[in-house]
Structure formats: C-alpha cells, structure tokens
DRENKOLSE-869391 format. One record per atom (N, C-alpha, C): residue in three letters; x, y, z. Coordinates in pm, whole numbers, padded with zeros to 5 digits, always signed. Example, Ala and Ser with C-alpha at 12.3 -4.5 7.8 and 13.67 -1.06 7.14 Angstrom:
<atoms>
ala+01319-00569+00780ala+01230-00450+00780ala+01320-00330+00780ser+01285-00225+00708ser+01367-00106+00714ser+01290+00003+00787
</atoms>
This chain:
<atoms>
unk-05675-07634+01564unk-05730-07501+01584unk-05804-07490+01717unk-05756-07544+01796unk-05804-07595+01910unk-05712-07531+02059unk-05808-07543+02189unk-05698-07529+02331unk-05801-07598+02404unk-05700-07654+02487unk-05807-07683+02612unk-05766-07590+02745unk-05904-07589+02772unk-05921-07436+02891unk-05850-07504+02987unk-05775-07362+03033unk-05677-07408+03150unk-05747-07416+03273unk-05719-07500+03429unk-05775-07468+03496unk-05715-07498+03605unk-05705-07443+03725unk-05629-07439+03858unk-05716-07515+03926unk-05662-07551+04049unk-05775-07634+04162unk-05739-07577+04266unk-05875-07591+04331unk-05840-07506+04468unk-05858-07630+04589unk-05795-07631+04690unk-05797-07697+04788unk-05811-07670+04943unk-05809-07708+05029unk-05808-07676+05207unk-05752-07793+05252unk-05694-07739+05388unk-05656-07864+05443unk-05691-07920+05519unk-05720-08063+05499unk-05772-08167+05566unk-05795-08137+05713unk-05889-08156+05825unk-05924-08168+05918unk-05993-08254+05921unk-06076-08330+06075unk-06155-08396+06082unk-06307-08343+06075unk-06327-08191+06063unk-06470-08149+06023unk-06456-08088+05865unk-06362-08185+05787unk-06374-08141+05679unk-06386-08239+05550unk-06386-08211+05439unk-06390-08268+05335unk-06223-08322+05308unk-06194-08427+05290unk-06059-08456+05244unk-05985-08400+05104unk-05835-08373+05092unk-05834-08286+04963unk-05857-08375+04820unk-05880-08516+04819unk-05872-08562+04693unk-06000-08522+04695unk-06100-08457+04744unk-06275-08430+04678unk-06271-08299+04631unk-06139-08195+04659unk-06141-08077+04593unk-06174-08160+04452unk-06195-08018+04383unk-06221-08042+04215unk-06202-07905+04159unk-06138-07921+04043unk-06052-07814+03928unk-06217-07735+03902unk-06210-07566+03911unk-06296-07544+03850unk-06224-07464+03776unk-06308-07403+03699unk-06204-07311+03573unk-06170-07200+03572unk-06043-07177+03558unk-05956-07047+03586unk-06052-06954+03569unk-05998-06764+03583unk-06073-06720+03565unk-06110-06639+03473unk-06236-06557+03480unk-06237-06519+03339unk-06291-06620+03228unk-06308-06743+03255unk-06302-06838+03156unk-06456-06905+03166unk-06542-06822+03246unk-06694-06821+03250unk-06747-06762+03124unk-06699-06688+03084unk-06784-06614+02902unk-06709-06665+02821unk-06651-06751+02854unk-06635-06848+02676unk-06747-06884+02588unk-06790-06976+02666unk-06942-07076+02652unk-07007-06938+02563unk-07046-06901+02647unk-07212-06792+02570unk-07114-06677+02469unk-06974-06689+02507unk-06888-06582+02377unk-06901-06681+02261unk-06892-06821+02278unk-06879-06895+02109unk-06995-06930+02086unk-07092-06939+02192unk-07249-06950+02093unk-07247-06823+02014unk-07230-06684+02084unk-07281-06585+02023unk-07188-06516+01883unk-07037-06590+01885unk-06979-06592+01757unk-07015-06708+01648unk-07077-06794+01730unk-07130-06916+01599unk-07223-06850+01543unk-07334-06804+01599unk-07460-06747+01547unk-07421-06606+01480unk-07362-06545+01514unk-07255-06413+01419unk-07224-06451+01303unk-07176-06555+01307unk-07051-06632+01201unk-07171-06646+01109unk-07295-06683+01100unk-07397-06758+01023unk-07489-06606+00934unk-07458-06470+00990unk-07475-06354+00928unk-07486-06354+00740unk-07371-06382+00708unk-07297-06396+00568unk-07441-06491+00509unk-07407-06599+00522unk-07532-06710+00450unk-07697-06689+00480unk-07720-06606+00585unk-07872-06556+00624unk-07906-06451+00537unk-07830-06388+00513unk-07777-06223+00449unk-07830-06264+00255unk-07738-06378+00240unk-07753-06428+00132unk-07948-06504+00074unk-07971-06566+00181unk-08099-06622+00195unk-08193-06528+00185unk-08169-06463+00268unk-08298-06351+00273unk-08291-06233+00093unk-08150-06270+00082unk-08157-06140-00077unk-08191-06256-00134unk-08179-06382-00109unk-08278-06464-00261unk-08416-06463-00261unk-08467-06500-00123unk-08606-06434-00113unk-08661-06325-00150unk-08572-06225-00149unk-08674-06098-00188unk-08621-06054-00324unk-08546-06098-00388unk-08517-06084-00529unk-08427-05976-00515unk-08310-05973-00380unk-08216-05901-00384unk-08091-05922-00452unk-08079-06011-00484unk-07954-06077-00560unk-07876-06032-00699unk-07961-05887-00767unk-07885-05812-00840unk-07920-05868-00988unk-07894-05821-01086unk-07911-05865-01241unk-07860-06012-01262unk-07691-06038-01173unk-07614-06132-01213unk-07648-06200-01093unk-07731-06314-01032unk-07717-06376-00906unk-07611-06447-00860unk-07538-06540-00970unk-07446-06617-00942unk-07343-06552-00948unk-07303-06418-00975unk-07141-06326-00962unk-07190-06318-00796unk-07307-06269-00806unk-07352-06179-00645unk-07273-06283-00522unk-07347-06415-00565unk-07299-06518-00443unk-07156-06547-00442unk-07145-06592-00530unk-06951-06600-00559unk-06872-06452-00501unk-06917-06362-00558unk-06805-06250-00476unk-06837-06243-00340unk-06964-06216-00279unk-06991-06244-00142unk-06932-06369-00010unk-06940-06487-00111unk-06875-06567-00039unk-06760-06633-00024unk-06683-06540-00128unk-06487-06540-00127unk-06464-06422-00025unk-06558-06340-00051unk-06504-06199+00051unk-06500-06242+00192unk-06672-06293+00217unk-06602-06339+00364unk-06576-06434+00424unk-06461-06524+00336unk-06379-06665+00335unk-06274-06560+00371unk-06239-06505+00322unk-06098-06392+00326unk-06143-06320+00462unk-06218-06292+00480unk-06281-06207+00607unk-06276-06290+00727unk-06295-06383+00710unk-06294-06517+00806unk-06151-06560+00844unk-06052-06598+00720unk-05971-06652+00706unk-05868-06500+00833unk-05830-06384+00796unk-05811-06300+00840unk-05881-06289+00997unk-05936-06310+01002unk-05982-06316+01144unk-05967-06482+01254unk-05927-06539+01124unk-05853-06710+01259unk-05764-06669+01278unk-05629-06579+01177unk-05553-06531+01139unk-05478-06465+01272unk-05593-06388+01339unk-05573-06227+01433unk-05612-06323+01524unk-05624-06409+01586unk-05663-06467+01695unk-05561-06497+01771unk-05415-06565+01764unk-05328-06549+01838unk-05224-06441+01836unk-05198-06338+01756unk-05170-06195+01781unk-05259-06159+01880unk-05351-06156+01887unk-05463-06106+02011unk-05429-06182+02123unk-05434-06283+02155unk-05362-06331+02245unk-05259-06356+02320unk-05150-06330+02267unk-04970-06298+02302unk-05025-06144+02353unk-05091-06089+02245unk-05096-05960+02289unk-05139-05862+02452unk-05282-05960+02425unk-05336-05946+02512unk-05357-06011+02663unk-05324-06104+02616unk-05259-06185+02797unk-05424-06312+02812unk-05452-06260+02680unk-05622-06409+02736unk-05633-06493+02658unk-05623-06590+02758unk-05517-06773+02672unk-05648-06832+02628unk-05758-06777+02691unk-05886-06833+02608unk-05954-06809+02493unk-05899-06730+02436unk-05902-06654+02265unk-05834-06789+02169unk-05785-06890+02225unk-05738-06973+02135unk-05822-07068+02104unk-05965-07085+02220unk-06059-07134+02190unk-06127-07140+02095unk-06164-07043+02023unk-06239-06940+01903unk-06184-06976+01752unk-06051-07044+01786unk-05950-07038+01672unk-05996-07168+01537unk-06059-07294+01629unk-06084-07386+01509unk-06216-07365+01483unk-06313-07287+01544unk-06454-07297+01479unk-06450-07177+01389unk-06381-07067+01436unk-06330-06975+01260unk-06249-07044+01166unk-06210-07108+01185unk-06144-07174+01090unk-06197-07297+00993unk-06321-07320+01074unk-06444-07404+01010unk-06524-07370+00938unk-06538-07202+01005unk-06620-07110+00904unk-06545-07086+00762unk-06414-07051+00810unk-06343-07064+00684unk-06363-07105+00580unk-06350-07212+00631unk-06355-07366+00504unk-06536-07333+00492unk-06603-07308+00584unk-06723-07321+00553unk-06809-07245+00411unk-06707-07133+00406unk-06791-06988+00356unk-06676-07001+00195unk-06594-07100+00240unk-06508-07104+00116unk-06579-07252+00030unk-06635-07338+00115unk-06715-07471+00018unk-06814-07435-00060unk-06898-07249+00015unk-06991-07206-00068unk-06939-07180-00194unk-06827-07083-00153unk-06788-07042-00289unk-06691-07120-00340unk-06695-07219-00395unk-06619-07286-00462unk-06767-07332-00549unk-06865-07435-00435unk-07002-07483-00495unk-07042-07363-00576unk-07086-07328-00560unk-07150-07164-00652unk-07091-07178-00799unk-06903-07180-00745unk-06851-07173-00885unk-06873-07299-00958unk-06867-07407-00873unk-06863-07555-00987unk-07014-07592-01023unk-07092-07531-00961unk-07234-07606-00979unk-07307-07482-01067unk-07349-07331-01032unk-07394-07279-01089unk-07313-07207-01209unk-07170-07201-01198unk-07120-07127-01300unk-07076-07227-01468unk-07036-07356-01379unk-07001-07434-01474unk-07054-07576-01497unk-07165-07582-01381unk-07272-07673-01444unk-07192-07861-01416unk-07082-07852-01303unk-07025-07975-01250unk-06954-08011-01412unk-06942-07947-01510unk-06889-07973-01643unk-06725-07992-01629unk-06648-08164-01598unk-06525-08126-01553unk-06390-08064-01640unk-06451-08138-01769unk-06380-08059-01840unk-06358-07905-01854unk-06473-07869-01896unk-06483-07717-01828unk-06378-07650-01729unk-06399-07712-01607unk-06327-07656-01490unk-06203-07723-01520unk-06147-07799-01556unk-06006-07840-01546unk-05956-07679-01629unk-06005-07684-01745unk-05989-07595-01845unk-05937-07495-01800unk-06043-07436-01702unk-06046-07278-01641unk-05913-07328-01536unk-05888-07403-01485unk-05800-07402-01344unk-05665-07376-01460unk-05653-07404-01570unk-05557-07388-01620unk-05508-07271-01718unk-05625-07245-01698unk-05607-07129-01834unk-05606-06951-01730unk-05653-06997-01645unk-05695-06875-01540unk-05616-06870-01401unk-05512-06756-01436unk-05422-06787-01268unk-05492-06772-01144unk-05608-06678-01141unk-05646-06632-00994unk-05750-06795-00995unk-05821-06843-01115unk-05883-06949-01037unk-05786-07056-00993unk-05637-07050-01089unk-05530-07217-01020unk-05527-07153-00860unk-05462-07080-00845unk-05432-06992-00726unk-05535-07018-00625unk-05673-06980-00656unk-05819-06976-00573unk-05843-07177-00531unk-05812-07270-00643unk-05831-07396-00617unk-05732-07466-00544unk-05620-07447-00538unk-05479-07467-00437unk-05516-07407-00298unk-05552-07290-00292unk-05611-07275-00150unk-05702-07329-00097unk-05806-07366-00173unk-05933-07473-00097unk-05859-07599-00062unk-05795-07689-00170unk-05768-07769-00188unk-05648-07784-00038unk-05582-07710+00030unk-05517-07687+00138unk-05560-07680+00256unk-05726-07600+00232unk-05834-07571+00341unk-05902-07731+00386unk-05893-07792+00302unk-06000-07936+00269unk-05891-08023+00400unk-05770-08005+00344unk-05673-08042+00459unk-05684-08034+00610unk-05693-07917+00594unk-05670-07862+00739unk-05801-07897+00826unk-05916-07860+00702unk-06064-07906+00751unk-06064-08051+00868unk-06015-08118+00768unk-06042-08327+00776unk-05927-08316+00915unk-05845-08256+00912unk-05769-08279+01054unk-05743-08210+01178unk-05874-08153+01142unk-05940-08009+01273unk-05983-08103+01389unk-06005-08198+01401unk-06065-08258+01484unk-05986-08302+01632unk-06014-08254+01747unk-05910-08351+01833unk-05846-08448+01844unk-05923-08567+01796unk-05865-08687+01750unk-05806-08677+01654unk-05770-08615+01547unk-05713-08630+01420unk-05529-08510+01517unk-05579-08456+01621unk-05463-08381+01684unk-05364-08449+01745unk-05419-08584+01851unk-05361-08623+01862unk-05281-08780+01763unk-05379-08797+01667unk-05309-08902+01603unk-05196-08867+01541unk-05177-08730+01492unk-05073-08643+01407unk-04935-08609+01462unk-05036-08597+01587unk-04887-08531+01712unk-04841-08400+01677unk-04715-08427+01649unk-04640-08289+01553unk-04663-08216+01470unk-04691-08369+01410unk-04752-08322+01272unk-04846-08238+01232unk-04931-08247+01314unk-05033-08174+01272unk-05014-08072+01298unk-04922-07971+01384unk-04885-07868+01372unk-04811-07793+01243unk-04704-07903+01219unk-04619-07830+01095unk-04794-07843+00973unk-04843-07952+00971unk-04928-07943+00842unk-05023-07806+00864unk-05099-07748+00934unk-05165-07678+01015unk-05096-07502+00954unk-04934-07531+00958unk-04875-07404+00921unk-04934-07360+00770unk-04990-07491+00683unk-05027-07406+00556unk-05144-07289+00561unk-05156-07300+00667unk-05261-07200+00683unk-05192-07026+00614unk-05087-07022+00633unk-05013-06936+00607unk-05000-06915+00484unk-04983-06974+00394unk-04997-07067+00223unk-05090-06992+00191unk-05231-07110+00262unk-05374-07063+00235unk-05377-06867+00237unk-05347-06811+00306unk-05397-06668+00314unk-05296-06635+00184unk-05208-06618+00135unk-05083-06583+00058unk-05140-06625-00079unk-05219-06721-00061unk-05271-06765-00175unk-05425-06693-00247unk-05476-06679-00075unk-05611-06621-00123unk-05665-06454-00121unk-05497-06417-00105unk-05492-06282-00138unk-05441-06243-00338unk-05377-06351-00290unk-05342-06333-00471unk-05433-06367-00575unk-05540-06484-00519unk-05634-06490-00606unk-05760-06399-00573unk-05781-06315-00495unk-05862-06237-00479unk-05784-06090-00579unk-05665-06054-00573unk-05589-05954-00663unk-05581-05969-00771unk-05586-06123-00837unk-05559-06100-01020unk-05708-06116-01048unk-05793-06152-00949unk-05941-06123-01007unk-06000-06013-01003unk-05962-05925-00916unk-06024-05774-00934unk-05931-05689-01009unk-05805-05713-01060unk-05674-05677-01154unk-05762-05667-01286unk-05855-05785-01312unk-05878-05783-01446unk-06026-05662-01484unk-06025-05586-01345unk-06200-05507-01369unk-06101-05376-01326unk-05955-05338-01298unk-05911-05208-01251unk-05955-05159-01106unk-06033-05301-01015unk-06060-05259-00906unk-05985-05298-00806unk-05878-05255-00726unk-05755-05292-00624unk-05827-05266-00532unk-05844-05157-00547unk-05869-05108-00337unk-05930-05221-00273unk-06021-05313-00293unk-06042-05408-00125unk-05905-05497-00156unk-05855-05538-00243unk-05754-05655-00223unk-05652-05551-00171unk-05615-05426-00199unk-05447-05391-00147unk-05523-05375+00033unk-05653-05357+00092unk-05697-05332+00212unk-05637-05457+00307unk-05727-05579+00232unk-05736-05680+00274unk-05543-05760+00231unk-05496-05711+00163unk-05356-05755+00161unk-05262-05665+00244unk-05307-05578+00289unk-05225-05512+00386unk-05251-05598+00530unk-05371-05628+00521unk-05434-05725+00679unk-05344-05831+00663unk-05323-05899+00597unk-05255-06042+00536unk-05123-06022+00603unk-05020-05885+00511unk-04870-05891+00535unk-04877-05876+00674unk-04937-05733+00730unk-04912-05733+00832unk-04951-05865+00971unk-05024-05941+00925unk-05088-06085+01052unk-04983-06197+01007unk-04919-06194+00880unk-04797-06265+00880unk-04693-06211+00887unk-04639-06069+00875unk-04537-06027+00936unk-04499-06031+01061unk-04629-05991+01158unk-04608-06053+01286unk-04571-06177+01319unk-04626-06266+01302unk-04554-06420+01297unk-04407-06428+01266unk-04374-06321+01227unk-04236-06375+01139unk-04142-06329+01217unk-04201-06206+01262unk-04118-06089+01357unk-04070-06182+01488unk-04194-06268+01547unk-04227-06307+01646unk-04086-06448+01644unk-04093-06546+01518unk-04031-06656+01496unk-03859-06620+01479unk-03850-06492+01454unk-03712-06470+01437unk-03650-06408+01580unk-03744-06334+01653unk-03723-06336+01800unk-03667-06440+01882unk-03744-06528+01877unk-03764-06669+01932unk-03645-06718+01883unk-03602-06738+01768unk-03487-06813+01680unk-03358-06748+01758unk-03363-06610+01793unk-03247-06521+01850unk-03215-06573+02023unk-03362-06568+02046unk-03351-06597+02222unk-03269-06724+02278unk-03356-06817+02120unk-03315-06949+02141unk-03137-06935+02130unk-03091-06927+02042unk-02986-06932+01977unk-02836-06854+02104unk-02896-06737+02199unk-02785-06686+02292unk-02785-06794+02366unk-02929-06854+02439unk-02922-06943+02552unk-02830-07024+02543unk-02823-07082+02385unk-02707-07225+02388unk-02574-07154+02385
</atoms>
C-alpha cells in the first residue's frame, strides 16, 4: 500500500569554476513538497472517529446501549476508510498525481485499525472473549461469518503492509494485496444483512453503490488493458 516518491535530478555542466556533476543530487519532483504535512494532517484526521468516541464516553454520550453505539460507529468508519484506500488510485489515473499513492497504506492501516476496534468491542464487550459463544455466532449468523472473513483477510494484508514484507513477496504480494477487493465485497454484505434484519437499507445501498462503482472501475480499467494488450500481439 505503498510508492516511493518519484524524483528527477538536476545537473550543470562541469567547468573548472564549478561543482562536478556526480555532486548534483535528486531533489524531489514537483509538487511533491505537501506530501509530508498532507499525511501528518490525514493521520491526525484519520484519529477523528476514536477521539469522537472518547470524548462521548466521557461525557456520558454513548446512548442507552454503549456497546451497539461503539460497534456500529466503528464498522461504519472501517467501511468509510476501507472506501476511501479504495478511491485512491481512481484519483490518481484520474488525476495525473502519482503522489496520492503515498496515502494508500496508512488508510489502509486505518482500515484494519478502525476494524480491530470493531471486532474488539464485539469479542470483548459483547461476548465477554466467551469462544464458544463466538464460534457459535460466526456460524449461526451470516453477516457476522461474512464480517469475520473480512477481518480475517484485513489481518493479512495488515502483517504484509510493510516494505520489507514487499519486497520479500515480490509478486506476490501484489496478487495477495488484490483481496482487498474480497475485503470490500465482503464488508458490504455484512454491513447489508445486518441492517436487513432492522428494515434499514439506505446507508448500505449508499455505501454499496460507492463499492460497485470503485470496483467497477477497476474492472472497466483491467478489461481495457486485457484489449490493448491482446491487439499489440
């Protein structure tokens, strides 16, 4: 979920009142000065959701039911998150700025981040780490099998986010990386048979329209590519 910033070097040519060209040095393309203070100020953005949460436990905002409150809050914006690593290279093809791919593995950390809440929430306050319990429910309940297959995919992607884990993978870690695609497909459906069972659709058909359409693009995009490829030979 990663890029490394591109960067040009600039040079002159050698004279004797000058600097020789091996002392030029690469500085960074352009445009590529508001990265830095753009991902502090989306890390500290990103941290909204769990402050939001903190401050309603402090003041006894947290509603009749506290533990529904945290659990729906922090699947919504796992899905909110997830949807937005999602839109990061559509924005980029789109838009022509190769440094938007930067942004891509620390949302995607949040991801996993805002999704470990809500999973904890569910195993610790709802069911008390009781495993029987939870085996129970993963089986008896489609949106939670559905909801635990997607973490359980996220946990993946998590452990091999790392540069080093990029290059030990090589390839691999790209094709594994594609479940990301899985993951959203998954955590739209378990966000739909859980509000299915209260008659409430409207945010899942919202947020599943965001879904088809950020993977339809991909698809549009891969069958392009498959065509271009395919005259050349």
């Amino acid at each position: 979920m990663a890029s490394d910033m591109q960067t040009v070097t600039r040079s002159e040519p050698a004279t004797p009142r000058t600097a020789p060209m091996s002392a030029a040095k690469p500085r960074p393309a352009g445009g590529a000065r508001w990265v830095v203070p753009a991902k502090v100020a989306v890390f500290i953005a990103a941290l909204y959701p769990l402050a939001r949460l903190v401050l309603f436990g402090l003041t006894d905002r947290l509603g009749s039911n506290p533990i529904e409150f945290i659990t729906r809050s922090t699947g919504l914006w796992t899905l909110v998150f997830l949807c937005i690593t999602l839109a990061v290279t559509p924005l980029r093809r789109l838009t022509g700025v190769a440094a938007l791919v930067r942004f891509r593995r620390m949302l995607g950390l949040y991801t996993f981040f805002y999704a470990t809440l809500h999973f904890t929430t569910y195993l610790w306050f709802d069911k008390w780490f009781d495993v029987a319990e939870i085996v129970k429910d993963i089986g008896k309940r489609p949106f939670i099998t559905v909801g635990f297959a997607a973490f359980v995919l996220l946990i993946a992607l998590a452990v091999t986010s790392p540069r080093a884990m990029v290059r030990k993978l090589g390839r691999r870690w790209q094709t594994l990386h594609r479940a990301i695609y899985v993951i959203g497909a998954l955590a739209i459906l378990h966000f739909w048979w859980m509000k299915a069972g209260k008659h409430d659709l409207l945010l899942p058909k919202i947020y599943g329209a965001v879904m088809i359409a950020l993977l339809g693009w991909r698809l549009v995009v891969w069958i392009r590519e498959r065509r271009t490829t395919t005259r050349r030979r």
